[in-house]
TIGUSE-827992 format. One record per residue (C-alpha): residue in one letter; z, x, y. Coordinates in steps of 0.5 Angstrom, whole numbers. Layout:
# TIGUSE-827992
residuo Z X Y
A Z X Y
...
END
This chain:
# TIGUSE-827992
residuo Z X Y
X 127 -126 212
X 126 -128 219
X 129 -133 224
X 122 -137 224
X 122 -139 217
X 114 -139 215
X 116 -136 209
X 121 -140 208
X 117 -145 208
X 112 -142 204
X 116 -142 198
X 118 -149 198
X 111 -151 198
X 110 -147 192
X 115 -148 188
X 114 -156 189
X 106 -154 187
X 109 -151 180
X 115 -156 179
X 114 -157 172
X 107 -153 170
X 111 -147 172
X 118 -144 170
X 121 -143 176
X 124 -135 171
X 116 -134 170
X 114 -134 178
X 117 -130 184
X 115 -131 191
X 116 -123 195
X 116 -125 203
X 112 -118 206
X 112 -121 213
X 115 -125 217
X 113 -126 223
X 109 -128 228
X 102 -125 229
X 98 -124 237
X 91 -126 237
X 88 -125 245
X 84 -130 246
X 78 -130 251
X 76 -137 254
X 70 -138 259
X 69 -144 262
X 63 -149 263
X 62 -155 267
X 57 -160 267
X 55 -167 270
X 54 -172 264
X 51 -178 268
X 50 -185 264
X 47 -193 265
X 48 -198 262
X 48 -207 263
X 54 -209 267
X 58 -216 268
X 61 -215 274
X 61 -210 279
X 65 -205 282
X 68 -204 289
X 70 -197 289
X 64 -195 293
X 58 -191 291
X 59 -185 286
X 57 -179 291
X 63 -182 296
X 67 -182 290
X 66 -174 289
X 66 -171 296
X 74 -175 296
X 75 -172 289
X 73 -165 292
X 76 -166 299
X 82 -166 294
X 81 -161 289
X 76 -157 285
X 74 -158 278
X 76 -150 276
X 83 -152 280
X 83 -158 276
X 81 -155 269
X 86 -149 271
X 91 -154 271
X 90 -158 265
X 89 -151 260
X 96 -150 264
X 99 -156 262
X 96 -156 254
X 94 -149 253
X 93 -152 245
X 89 -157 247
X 85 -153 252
X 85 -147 248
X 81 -149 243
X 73 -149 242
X 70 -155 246
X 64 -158 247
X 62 -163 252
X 69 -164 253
X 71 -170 259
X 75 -166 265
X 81 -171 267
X 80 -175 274
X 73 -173 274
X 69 -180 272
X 66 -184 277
X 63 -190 277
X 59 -195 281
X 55 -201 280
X 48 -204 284
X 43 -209 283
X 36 -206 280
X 30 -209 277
X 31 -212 271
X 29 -207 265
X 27 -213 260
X 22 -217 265
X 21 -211 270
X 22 -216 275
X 18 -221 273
X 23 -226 272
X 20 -228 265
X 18 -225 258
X 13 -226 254
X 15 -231 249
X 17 -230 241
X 15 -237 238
X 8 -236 240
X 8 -229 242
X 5 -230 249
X -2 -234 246
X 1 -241 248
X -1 -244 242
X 2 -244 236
X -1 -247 229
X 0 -254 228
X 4 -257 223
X 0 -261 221
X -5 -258 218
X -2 -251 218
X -8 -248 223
X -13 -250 218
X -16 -256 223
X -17 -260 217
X -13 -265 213
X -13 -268 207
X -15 -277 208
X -16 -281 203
X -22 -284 201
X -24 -290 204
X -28 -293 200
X -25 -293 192
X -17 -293 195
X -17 -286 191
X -18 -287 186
X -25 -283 185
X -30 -290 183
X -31 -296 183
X -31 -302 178
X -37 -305 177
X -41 -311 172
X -48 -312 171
X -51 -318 166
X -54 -315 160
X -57 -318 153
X -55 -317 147
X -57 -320 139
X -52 -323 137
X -55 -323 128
X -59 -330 130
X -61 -329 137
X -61 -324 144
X -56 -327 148
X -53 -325 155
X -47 -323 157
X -43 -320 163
X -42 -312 162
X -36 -308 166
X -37 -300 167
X -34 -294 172
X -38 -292 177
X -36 -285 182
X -35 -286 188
X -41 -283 192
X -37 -282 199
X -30 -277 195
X -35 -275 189
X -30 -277 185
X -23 -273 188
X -20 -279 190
X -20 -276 198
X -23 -273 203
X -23 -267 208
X -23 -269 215
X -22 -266 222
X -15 -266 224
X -14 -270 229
X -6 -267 232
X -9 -260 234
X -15 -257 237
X -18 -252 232
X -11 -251 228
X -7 -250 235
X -3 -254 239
X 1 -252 246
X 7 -248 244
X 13 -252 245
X 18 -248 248
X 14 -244 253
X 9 -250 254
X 3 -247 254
X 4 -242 259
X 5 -236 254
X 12 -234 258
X 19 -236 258
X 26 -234 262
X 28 -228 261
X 35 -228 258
X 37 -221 261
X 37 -222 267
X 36 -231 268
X 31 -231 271
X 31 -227 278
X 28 -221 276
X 34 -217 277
X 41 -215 275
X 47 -211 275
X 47 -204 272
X 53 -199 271
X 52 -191 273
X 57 -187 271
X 58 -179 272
X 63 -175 269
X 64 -168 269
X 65 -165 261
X 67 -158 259
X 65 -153 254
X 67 -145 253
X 65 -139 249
X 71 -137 245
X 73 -130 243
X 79 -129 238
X 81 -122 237
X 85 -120 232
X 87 -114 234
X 95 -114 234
X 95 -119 227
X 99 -116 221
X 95 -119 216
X 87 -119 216
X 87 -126 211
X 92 -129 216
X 87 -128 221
X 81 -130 218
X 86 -136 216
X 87 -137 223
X 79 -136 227
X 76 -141 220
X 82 -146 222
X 83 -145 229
X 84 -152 232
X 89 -153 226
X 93 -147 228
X 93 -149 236
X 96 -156 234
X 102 -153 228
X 108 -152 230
X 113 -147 233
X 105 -144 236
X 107 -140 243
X 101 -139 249
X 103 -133 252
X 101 -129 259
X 97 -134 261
X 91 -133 266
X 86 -137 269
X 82 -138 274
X 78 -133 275
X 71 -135 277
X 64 -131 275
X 58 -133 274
X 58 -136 268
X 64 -140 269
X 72 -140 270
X 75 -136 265
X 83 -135 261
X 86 -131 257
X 92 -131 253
X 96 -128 249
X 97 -133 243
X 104 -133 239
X 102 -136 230
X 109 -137 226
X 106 -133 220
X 108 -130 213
X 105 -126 208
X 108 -125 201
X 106 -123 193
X 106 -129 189
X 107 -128 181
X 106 -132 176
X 107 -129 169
X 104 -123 169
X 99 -124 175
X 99 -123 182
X 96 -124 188
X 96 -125 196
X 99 -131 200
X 100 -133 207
X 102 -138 211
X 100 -141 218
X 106 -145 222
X 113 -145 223
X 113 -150 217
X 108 -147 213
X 102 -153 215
X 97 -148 213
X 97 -145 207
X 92 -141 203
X 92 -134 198
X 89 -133 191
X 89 -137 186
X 94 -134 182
X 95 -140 178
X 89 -140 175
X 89 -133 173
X 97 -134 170
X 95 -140 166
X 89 -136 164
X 84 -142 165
X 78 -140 162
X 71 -141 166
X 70 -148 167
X 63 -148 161
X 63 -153 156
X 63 -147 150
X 69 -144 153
X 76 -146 147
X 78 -153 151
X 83 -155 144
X 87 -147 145
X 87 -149 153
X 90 -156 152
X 95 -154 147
X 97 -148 152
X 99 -153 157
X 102 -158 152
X 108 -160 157
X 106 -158 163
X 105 -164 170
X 99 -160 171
X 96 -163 164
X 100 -169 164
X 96 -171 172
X 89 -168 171
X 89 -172 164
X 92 -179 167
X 86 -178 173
X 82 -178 168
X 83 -183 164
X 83 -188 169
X 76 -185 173
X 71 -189 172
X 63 -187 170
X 60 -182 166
X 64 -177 162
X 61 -172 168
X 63 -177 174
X 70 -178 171
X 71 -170 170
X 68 -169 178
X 73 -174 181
X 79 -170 176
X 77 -164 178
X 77 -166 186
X 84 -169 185
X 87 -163 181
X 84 -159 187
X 87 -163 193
X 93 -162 189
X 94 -155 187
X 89 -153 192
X 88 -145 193
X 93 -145 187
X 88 -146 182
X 81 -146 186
X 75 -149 185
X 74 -146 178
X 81 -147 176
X 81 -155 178
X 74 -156 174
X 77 -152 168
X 84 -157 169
X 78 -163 168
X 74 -160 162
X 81 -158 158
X 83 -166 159
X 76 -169 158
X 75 -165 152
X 81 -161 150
X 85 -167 149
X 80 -171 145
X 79 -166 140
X 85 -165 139
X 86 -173 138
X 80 -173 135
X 83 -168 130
X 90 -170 129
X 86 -178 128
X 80 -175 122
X 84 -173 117
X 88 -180 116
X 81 -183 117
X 78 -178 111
X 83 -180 107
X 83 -188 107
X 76 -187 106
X 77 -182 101
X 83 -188 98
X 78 -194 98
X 72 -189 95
X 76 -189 89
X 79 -196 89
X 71 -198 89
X 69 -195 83
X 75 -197 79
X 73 -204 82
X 66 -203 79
X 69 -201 73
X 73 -208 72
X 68 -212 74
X 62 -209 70
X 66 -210 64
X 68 -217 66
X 61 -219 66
X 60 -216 59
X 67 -220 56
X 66 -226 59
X 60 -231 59
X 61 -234 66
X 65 -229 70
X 64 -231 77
X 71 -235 78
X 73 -226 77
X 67 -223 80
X 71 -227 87
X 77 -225 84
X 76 -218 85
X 71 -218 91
X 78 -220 94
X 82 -217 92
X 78 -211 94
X 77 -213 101
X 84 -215 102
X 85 -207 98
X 81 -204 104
X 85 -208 109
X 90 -206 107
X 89 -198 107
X 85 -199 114
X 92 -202 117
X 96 -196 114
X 91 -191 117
X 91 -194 124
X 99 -194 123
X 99 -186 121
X 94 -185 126
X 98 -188 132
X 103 -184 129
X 100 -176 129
X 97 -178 135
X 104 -180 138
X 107 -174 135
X 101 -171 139
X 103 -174 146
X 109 -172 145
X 107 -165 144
X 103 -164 149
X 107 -169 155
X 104 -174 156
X 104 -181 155
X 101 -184 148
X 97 -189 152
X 93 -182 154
X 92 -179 147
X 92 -186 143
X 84 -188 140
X 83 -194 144
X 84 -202 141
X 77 -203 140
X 75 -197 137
X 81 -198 132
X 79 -206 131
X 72 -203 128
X 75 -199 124
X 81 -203 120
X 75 -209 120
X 70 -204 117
X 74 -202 111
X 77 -208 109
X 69 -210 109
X 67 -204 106
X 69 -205 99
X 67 -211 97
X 61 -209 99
X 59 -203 96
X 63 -206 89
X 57 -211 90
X 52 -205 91
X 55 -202 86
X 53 -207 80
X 46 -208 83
X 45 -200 82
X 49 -200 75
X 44 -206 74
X 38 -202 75
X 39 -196 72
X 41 -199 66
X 47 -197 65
X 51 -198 61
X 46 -203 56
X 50 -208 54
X 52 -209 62
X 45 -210 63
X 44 -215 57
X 49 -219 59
X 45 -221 65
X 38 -221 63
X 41 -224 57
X 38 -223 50
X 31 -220 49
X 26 -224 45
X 19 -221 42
X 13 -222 44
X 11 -228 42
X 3 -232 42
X 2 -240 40
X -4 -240 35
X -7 -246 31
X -5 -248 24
X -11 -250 21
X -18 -252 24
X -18 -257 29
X -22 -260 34
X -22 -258 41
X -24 -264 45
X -25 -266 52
X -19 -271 54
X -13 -272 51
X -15 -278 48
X -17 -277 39
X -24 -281 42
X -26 -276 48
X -31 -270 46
X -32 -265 42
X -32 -259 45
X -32 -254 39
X -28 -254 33
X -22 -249 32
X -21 -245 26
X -15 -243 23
X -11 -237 27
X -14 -239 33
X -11 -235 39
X -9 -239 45
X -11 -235 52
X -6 -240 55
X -3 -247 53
X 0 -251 57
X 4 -259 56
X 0 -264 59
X 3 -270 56
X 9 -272 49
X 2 -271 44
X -3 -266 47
X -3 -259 51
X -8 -256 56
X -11 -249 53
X -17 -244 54
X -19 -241 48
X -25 -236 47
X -29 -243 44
X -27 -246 51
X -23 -250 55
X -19 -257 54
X -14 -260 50
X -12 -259 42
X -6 -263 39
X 1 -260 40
X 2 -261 32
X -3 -256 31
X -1 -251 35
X 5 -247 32
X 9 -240 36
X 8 -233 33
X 12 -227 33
X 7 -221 35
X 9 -216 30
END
C-alpha cells in the first residue's frame, strides 16, 4: 500500500460504516491501486465588467472609477492579475467559475444625481389621498349625508295628542278628554332625518397631510430633487474548463473527480503540477496544468458478493462504489409485496436494523413520510454502500418487517385470552340461567356473577398484556433492538385489557337475552315471563240490564241475557264496570259479571 494512505483510509471508512451489521471475518477490502491519478486540465479565462447603482449615505473621495482603472492599469493588467491569483490558489482557480469577482479590481465612486423616486421634483404624489387632495370625510364617511334627529317629535317617530269626544255613559252622552299618537309627519315615523353634511363637501375634505395640494415631501431625497448614488464596477471571471482523463487509472475514479470536481480541488494531499498561464488569444487567457489526486481503487467483499470502490483524496474525503452492501445482505427490492418479516429476521442484531427502526420510530407523519425520512437517514449514513434501493428496503424492513413480527409474536396471546374469556362467558351463562330458574329473586347473584365476570376479564386481559410485553421483549431481544421499538404501544394496551374486562359481563348479559328469545331452556323462559294463564273471557251470570249510568235509576239500554260476552269491561268504580257488548255500550253491575276459561 502506498505511502498516501487513500486506501488506508478507505478501509477505515468502510469498516466503521459495517461496524455491527458486518462481521468483520465476512468482508475484505483488496487495495488494486494506490496511487494518485493525473488529470490534464485546460482552463480558458474570461473577463468582464460587472457595473452596479445603488443609494448611498455618504460619499466617497477616491476619485471617479475611470481614474481609478487607468492607475489600476498603469499598475498591472488584469491577465497579470489573474495570472497571479491562479498562481497563488491553483485549487481555487482551477475550478469551474462563473462571474467570479478578480481581487483588487473593484472600484467605486459616489455623485449627486436626480432623485430617482421624485425625478427631481423634490415631491411625490401623496399616499393618504392618492394625489386628489381630499380624502373622504369622517363624518359621514363620504356620503355627504348624516343622520339628525328629528326635531319636531325629539326621535320619537309622533306625538301625543288629545281631543274632547262624547261618550253615553248608560244614562246620558257625556264629554270626555281622548288622548292618542299621532306620526309625526316631518320624520314619517323613523324618529331622524337625513340631512346634508355640514363638515364636507359632497363627502370630502382637504387631505390633512398634504393639505390640499396632492403632493408631500419626497422622502428619498428630502426635498432637493437630488441625492447621492454609488457606481460600482467590478471585473468578474468565467472559464471553460476541459478535464482530460487520459492518464487516470481508473475510469470510475474519474468520472468521480469531473462529477465532484471543486470537492476534489479542495481534499487533501491534491498537487497542481506544471502550471502554466498566461497565454493570452482571443478568447481569453488560458492555463493548463497537470493536477495530482491522491487516489485508490479496491474490490470490496461482503459475504459472498462483491463490487468496485474508489476513493478520492488523501484522507479517503470522497468515497464512492457499488452498493455491495446491499447486495451482501440480499435486500429485496424496495416493493410492498417483497417478505419484509424474513428481511427483519435476517438482520436481527445488526446496528443497521437497529438505526433505521429507531429513525422510524421517532419520524413523525404518515406511515409513507416516516419511511422517506428513514430511508434518507439510512442513505446519509450508509451511502453508496447501500444505495437508493438498499436504504428504501432498511425503511420497508423497519415499517413493516418489524411490525409483523410484533404483530405476530403479540396475536397469539390475545387470540388465546379471547379464546379463555369465550369460554368463561359461556359457563357464566350457564350459572346465571340456572340461578334464575332456582331462585325467586336472583338479582342480588345476577350482580354477583356480572362481577365476577368482569373482574374474570380483567384479570385475563393483565395477564395477556404481561405475556405480550414478554413475547415481544423476547423478540426485541432477538432482533437487537430496544423493546421501547417493538413493544404495543400504551394506549393501544389500555383498550385492550378495558375492552376484556368489559367484554364479558356484557356478552353474559347478551347471552341471557338471546337464551330468553329463543326459548331455551323452557323452564328458563317460565321463570321470567312467569306462569302462562288460559284465555280467559268476563261473561254475565244471569240477565241484567244494561244501563246508561252507574246509578240503578240511570236508563235502561238493553237487557242482557245470561252468558252475554263482554267486548271490553273496564272498572269504574267498587259497584259498576264500563262494557261494550254486541247489545251497546254502558255500565253492568260487577256482581254480575263472572271471568271464564276459554275451553
Amino acid at each position: 500500500m502506498a505511502g498516501n494512505g487513500t486506501g488506508a483510509g478507505l478501509k477505515t471508512k468502510i469498516a466503521a460504516r459495517l461496524e455491527g451489521t458486518v462481521d468483520p471475518r465476512h468482508w475484505d477490502l483488496d487495495i488494486v491501486t494506490d496511487g494518485p491519478i493525473i488529470l490534464p486540465v485546460k482552463s480558458t479565462y474570461s473577463h468582464t465588467w460587472a457595473r452596479r447603482r445603488e443609494r448611498a449615505d455618504s460619499a466617497l473621495g477616491a476619485g471617479t472609477i475611470d481614474s481609478q482603472i487607468d492607475k489600476a492599469l498603469k499598475k498591472k493588467s488584469p491577465a497579470e492579475t489573474l495570472e497571479a491569483e491562479v498562481k497563488r490558489e491553483p485549487g481555487k482557480w482551477l475550478g469551474r467559475l462563473n462571474a467570479r469577482a478578480l481581487p483588487g479590481w473593484h472600484f467605486a465612486e459616489t455623485c449627486t444625481e436626480t432623485c430617482d423616486t421624485c425625478s427631481g421634483a423634490g415631491k411625490v404624489r401623496c399616499g393618504n389621498c392618492s394625489g386628489s387632495g381630499s380624502v373622504n370625510c369622517g363624518a359621514c364617511g363620504g356620503a355627504a349625508r348624516v343622520r339628525e334627529q328629528c326635531a319636531g317629535c325629539w326621535g320619537r317617530g309622533n306625538h301625543q295628542r288629545s281631543r274632547q269626544a262624547t261618550r253615553w255613559n248608560g244614562q246620558y252622552n257625556e264629554n270626555y278628554t281622548e288622548y292618542y299618537t299621532e306620526t309625526c309627519w316631518q320624520c314619517t315615523g323613523g324618529g331622524y332625518n337625513y340631512v346634508n353634511c355640514r363638515d364636507c363637501n359632497n363627502g370630502k375634505v382637504r387631505c390633512g397631510r398634504c393639505g390640499g395640494s396632492g403632493k408631500v415631501t419626497c422622502g428619498d431625497c428630502g426635498g432637493p430633487g437630488k441625492r447621492l448614488y454609488r457606481y460600482d464596477r467590478e471585473i468578474v471571471v468565467s472559464n471553460a474548463l476541459v478535464i482530460t482523463g487520459a492518464r487516470a487509472n481508473h475510469d470510475g475514479l474519474r468520472l468521480a473527480a469531473l462529477g465532484r470536481w471543486e470537492a476534489v480541488l479542495g481534499s487533501t494531499g491534491v498537487r497542481v503540477e506544471d502550471l502554466t498561464c498566461g497565454d493570452v488569444t482571443g478568447e481569453g487567457m488560458i492555463a493548463t496544468a497537470n493536477i495530482s489526486i491522491p487516489t485508490a481503487t479496491g474490490r470490496l467483499r461482503i459475504h459472498s458478493e462483491s463490487g468496485d470502490v474508489w476513493a478520492l483524496g488523501a484522507g479517503a474525503e470522497i468515497h464512492d462504489g457499488e452498493p455491495v452492501l446491499a447486495k451482501g445482505l440480499k435486500l429485496p427490492e424496495p416493493k410492498p409485496e417483497s417478505p419484509w418479516t424474513s428481511v427483519a429476521q435476517h438482520l436481527a442484531g445488526t446496528r443497521l436494523l437497529r438505526e433505521a427502526l429507531a429513525r422510524f420510530n421517532t419520524a413523525t407523519g404518515k406511515s409513507e413520510a416516516r419511511r422517506d425520512l428513514t430511508a434518507g437517514t439510512v442513505l446519509a449514513d450508509q451511502g453508496w454502500l447501500l444505495g437508493n434501493d438498499g436504504a428504501m428496503a432498511m425503511a420497508m424492513a423497519a415499517a413493516f418487517g418489524v411490525g409483523k413480527l410484533r404483530g405476530q409474536a403479540q396475536k397469539k396471546v390475545w387470540w388465546g385470552a379471547w379464546a379463555l374469556a369465550l369460554a368463561a362467558t359461556a359457563v357464566l351463562t350457564w350459572i346465571a340461567i340456572r340461578t334464575i330458574i332456582a331462585e325467586p329473586h336472583p338479582g342480588p347473584e345476577l350482580v354477583t356473577l356480572l362481577l365476577c365476570g368482569g373482574g374474570l376479564g380483567l384479570a385475563l386481559g393483565v395477564g395477556a398484556a404481561l405475556l405480550a410485553r414478554r413475547n415481544t421483549k423476547a423478540l426485541a431481544e432477538e432482533l437487537g433492538v430496544e423493546a421501547g421499538n417493538v413493544n404495543m404501544k400504551p394506549g393501544k394496551l389500555v383498550l385492550s385489557v378495558g375492552g376484556m374486562a368489559v367484554a364479558i359481563p356484557v356478552a353474559v348479559v347478551a347471552a341471557l337475552f338471546a337464551a330468553y328469545f329463543v326459548g331455551w331452556p323452557a323452564d328458563y323462559r317460565q321463570a321470567i315471563a312467569g306462569p302462562v294463564e288460559p284465555e280467559a273471557r268476563i261473561v254475565t251470570t244471569t240477565t241484567v240490564r244494561l244501563r246508561r249510568g252507574a246509578s240503578e235509576r240511570a236508563d235502561i239500554v238493553a237487557t242482557l241475557p245470561a252468558g252475554t260476552v263482554m267486548l271490553e269491561a273496564a272498572p269504574f268504580d267498587d259497584t259498576w264496570a264500563r262494557v261494550n257488548t254486541e247489545y251497546g255500550s254502558g255500565f253492568v253491575a260487577i256482581r254480575y259479571l263472572e271471568k271464564q276459561t276459554v275451553p
